[in-house]
C-alpha positions as CSV (number, residue, x, y, z in Angstrom):
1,X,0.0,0.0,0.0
2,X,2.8,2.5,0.9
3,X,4.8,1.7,-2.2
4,X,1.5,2.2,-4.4
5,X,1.1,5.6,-3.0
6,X,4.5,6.3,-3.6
7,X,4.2,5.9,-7.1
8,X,1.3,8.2,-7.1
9,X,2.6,10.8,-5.9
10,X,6.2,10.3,-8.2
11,X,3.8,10.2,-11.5
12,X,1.9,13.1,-10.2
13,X,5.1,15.2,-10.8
14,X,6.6,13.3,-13.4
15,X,2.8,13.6,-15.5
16,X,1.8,17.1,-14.5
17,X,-1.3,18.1,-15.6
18,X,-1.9,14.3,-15.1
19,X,-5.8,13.0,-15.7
20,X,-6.2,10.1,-12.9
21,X,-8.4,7.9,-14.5
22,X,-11.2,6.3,-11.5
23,X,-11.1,2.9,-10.6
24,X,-14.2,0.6,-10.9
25,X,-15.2,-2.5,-9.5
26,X,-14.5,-5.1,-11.7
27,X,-13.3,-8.0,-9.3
28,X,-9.8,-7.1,-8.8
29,X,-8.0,-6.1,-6.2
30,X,-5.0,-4.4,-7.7
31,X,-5.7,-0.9,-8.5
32,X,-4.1,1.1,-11.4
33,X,-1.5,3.6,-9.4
34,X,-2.0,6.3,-12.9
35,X,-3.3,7.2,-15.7
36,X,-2.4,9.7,-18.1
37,X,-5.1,10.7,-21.2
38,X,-3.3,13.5,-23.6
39,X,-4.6,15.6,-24.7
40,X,-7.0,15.8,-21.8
41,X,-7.6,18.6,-19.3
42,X,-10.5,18.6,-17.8
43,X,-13.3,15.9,-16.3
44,X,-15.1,14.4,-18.2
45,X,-12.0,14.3,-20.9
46,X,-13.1,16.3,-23.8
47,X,-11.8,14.3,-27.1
48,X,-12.2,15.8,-30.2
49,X,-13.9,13.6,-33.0
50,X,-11.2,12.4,-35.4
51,X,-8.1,13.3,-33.3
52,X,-5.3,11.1,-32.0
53,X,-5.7,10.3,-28.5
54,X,-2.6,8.9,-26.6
55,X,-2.8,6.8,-23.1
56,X,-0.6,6.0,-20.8
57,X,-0.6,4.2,-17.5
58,X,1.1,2.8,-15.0
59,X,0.1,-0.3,-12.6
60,X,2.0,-2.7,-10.3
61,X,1.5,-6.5,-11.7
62,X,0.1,-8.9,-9.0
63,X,1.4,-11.8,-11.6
64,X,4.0,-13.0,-13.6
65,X,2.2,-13.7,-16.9
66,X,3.4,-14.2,-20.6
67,X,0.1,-12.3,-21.9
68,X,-1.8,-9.4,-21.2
69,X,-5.1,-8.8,-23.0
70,X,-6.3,-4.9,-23.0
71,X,-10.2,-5.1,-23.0
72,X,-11.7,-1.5,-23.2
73,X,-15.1,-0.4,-23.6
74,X,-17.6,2.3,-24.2
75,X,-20.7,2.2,-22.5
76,X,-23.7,4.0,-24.4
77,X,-27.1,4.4,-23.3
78,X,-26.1,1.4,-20.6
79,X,-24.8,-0.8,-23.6
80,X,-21.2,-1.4,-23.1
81,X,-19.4,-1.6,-26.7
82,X,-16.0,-2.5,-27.7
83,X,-13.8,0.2,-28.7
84,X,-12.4,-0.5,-32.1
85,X,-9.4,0.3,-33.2
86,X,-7.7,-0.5,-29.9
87,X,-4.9,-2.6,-29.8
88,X,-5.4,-6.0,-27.3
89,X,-2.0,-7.7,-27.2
90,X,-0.5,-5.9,-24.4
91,X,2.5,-7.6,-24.5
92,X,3.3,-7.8,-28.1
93,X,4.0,-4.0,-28.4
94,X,2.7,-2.1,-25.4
95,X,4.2,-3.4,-22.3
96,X,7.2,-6.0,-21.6
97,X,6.1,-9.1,-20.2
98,X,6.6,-10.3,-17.7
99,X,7.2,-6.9,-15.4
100,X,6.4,-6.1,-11.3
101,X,6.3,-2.3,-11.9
102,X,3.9,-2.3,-15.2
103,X,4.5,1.0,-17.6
104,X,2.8,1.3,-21.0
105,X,0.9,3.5,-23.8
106,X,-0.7,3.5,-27.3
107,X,-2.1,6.1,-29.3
108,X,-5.8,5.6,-30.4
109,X,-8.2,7.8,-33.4
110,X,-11.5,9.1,-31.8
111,X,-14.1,7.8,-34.0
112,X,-16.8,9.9,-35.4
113,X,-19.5,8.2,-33.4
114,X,-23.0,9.6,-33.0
115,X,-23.1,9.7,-29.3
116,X,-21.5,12.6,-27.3
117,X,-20.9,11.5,-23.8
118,X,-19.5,7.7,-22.6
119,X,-17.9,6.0,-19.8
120,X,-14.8,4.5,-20.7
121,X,-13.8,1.0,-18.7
122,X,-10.8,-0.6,-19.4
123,X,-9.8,-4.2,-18.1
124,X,-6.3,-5.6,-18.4
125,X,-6.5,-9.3,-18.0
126,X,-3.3,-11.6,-17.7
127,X,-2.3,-15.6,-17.6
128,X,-4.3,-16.3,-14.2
129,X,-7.2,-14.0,-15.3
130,X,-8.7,-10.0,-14.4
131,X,-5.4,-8.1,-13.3
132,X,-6.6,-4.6,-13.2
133,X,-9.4,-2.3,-14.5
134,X,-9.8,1.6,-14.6
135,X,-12.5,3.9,-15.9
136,X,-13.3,7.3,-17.0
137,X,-15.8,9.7,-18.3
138,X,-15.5,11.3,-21.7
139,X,-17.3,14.2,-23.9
140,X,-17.0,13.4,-27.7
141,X,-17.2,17.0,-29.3
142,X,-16.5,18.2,-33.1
């Protein structure tokens, strides 16, 4: 617990202005220590339609695993949705596997959906199963 909150408050002043992403229950009981959406500001995270969106994070792994699946959804009018376009295989170009202290990022395009406002949850799910999750809101705008 100490060590978790000492990587919080290092990737506070390493990230600064850093978006800290909310965790969600999802079963797991390992929490992502940060989470950094550029270019994103504010709360909810206003994404432009068509831009790049880059994310990075940071989480300590409660496993040694050889794979690491990114599952990340949208949830729209209480339906949650895939996000497509979103890379899965963590370890084949995001993260090195296996790792304690767990560091990655990928860049995504914002689609031009027809919905404006979402809740973003994102699971990471390794060899022995659910590993970590995190959340947050965003604002789709033109």
């Amino acid at each position: 617990m100490r060590r978790r909150a000492f990587y919080k408050l290092l990737l506070a002043k390493m990230w600064p202005p850093c978006f800290l992403a909310s965790d969600f229950d999802c079963g797991n009981t390992l929490k992502f220590m940060a989470v950094k959406v550029e270019p994103c500001t504010t709360n909810p995270c206003q994404l432009k339609k068509g831009s790049r969106v880059k994310f990075s994070f940071v989480f300590s792994a409660d496993q040694d695993t050889d794979t690491a699946t990114l599952d990340s959804r949208a949830s729209i009018l209480g339906i949650n949705i895939p996000i497509p376009g979103v890379e899965t295989n963590l370890c084949e170009k995001i993260i090195k596997c296996p790792g304690q202290i767990v560091t990655g990022s990928f860049t995504l395009r914002v689609l031009n959906l027809p919905f404006s406002s979402s809740i973003v949850r994102v699971r990471i799910y390794a060899d022995r199963g659910l590993t970590s999750c995190f959340s947050f809101p965003v604002d789709l705008v033109r």
